[in-house]
C-alpha positions as CSV (number, residue, x, y, z in Angstrom):
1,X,73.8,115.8,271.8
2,X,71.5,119.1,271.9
3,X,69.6,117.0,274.5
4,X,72.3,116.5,276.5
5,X,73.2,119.8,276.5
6,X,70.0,120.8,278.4
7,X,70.8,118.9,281.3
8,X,71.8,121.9,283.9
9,X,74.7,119.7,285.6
10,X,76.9,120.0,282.8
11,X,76.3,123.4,282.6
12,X,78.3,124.0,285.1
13,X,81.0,121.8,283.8
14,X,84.4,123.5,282.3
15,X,84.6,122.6,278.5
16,X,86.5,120.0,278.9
17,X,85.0,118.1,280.8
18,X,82.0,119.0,278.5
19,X,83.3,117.2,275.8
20,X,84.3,114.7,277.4
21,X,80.7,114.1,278.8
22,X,79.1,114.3,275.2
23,X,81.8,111.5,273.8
24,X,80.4,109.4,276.8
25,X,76.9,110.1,275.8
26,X,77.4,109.2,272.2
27,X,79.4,105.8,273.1
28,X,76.4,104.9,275.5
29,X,74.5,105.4,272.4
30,X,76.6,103.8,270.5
31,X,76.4,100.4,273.0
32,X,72.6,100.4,273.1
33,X,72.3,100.8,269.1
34,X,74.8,98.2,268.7
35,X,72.9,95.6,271.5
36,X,69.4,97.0,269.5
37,X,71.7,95.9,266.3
38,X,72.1,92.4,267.8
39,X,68.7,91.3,269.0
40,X,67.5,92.8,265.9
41,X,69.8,90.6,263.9
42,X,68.1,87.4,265.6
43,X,64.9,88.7,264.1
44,X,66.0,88.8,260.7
45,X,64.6,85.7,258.4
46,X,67.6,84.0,257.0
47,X,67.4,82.5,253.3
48,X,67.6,79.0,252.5
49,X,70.3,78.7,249.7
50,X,70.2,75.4,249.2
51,X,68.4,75.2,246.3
52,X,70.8,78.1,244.6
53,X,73.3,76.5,245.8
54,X,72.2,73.0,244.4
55,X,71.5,74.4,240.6
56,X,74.9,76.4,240.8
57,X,76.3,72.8,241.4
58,X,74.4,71.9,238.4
59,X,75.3,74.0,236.2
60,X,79.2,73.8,237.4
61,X,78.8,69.9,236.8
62,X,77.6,70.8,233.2
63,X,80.5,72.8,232.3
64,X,83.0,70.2,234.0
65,X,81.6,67.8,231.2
66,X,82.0,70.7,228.4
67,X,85.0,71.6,229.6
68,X,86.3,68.2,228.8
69,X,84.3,68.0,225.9
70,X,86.4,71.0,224.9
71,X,90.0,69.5,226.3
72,X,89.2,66.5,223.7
73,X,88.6,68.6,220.9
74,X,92.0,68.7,218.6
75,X,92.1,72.1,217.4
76,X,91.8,73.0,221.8
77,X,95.5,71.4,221.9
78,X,96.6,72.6,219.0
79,X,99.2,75.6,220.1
80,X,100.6,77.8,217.3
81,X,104.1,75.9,217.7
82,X,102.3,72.9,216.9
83,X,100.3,74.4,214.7
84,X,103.9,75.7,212.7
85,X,105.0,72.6,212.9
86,X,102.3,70.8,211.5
87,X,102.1,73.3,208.4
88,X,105.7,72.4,207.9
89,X,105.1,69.1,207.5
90,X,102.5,69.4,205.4
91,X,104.5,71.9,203.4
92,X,107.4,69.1,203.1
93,X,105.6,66.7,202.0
94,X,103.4,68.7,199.1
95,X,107.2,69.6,198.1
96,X,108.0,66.2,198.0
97,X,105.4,65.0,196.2
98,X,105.6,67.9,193.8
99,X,109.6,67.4,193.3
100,X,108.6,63.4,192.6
101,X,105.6,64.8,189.9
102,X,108.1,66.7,188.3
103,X,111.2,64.9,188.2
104,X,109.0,62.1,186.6
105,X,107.6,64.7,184.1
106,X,111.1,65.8,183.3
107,X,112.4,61.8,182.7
108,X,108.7,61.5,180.5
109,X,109.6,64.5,178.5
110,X,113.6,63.5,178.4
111,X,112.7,60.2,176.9
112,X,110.0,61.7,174.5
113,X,112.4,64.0,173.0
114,X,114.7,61.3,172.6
115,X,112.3,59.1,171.1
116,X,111.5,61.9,168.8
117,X,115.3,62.9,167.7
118,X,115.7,59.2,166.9
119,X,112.9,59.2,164.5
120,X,114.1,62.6,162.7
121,X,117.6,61.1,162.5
122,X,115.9,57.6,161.4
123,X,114.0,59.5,158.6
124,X,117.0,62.3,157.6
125,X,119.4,58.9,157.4
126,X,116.2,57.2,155.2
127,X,116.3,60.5,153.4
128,X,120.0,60.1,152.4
129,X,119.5,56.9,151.3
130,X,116.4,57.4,149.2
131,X,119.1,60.5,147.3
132,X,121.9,57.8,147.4
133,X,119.5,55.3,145.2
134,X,118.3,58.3,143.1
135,X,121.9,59.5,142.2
136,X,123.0,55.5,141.9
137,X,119.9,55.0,139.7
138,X,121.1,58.4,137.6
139,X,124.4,57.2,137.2
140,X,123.6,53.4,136.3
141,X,121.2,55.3,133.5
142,X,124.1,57.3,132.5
143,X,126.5,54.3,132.2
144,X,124.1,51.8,131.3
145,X,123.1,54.5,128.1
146,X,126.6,55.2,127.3
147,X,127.0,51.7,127.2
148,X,123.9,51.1,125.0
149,X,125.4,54.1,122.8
150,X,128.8,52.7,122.7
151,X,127.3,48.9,121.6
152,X,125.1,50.4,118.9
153,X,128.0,52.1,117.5
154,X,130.2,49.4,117.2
């Protein structure tokens, strides 16, 4: 612009016009830079991206197939709904087994205990019989001495 300014016919212009001179200047400027832009862009080497473009392919096709490798894997589909639902089950069925464990403990120990209080009541019933034959046996000695005593006395 301080070029422009040198030139002596727009000294003699009123601002206005002035400005409006410089603002042509700089879009004339503006259209040569940008046709300069243009040819130059003609110049510039463009790259070959195939072979970028080819190993990007690659490497997308790679983690396609882990991808699905991944999509396979159980614990991938396993959400934490199903994952709830699967401890429940599990959970159910521990209980279950653990209610079947101890209800047949409980009818082992029932029928232990039973056999046991029939053998105490077998041996207290054996035990009043052995003191019935002792107390039979004391009295038959009594009577049968009494008897003896009663013969030899006679």
């Amino acid at each position: 612009m301080d070029k422009k300014s040198a030139n002596p016919k727009q000294d003699t212009l009123d601002p206005a016009a002035k400005a409006f001179e410089a603002l042509r200047d700089e879009v004339l400027d503006l259209r040569r830079s940008i046709n300069q832009l243009s040819q130059n862009i003609q110049l510039i080497p463009t790259q070959d991206y195939r072979r970028t473009l080819a190993q990007i392919l690659r490497a997308q096709e790679n983690m396609s197939g882990e991808i699905k490798e991944l999509k396979s894997h159980p614990a991938i589909n396993l959400t934490p709904e199903g994952f709830i639902n699967k401890l429940e089950e599990i959970k159910d069925r521990v209980l279950e087994r653990e209610r079947k464990s101890l209800k047949e403990t409980e009818d082992m120990l029932r029928f232990n205990s039973n056999t046991i209080g029939n053998w105490i009541e077998q041996a207290r019933e054996a035990n009043r019989q052995n003191w019935w034959l002792v107390l039979v046996g004391c009295v038959g000695l009594c009577i049968g001495g009494l008897i003896i005593f009663i013969l030899i006395r006679k």
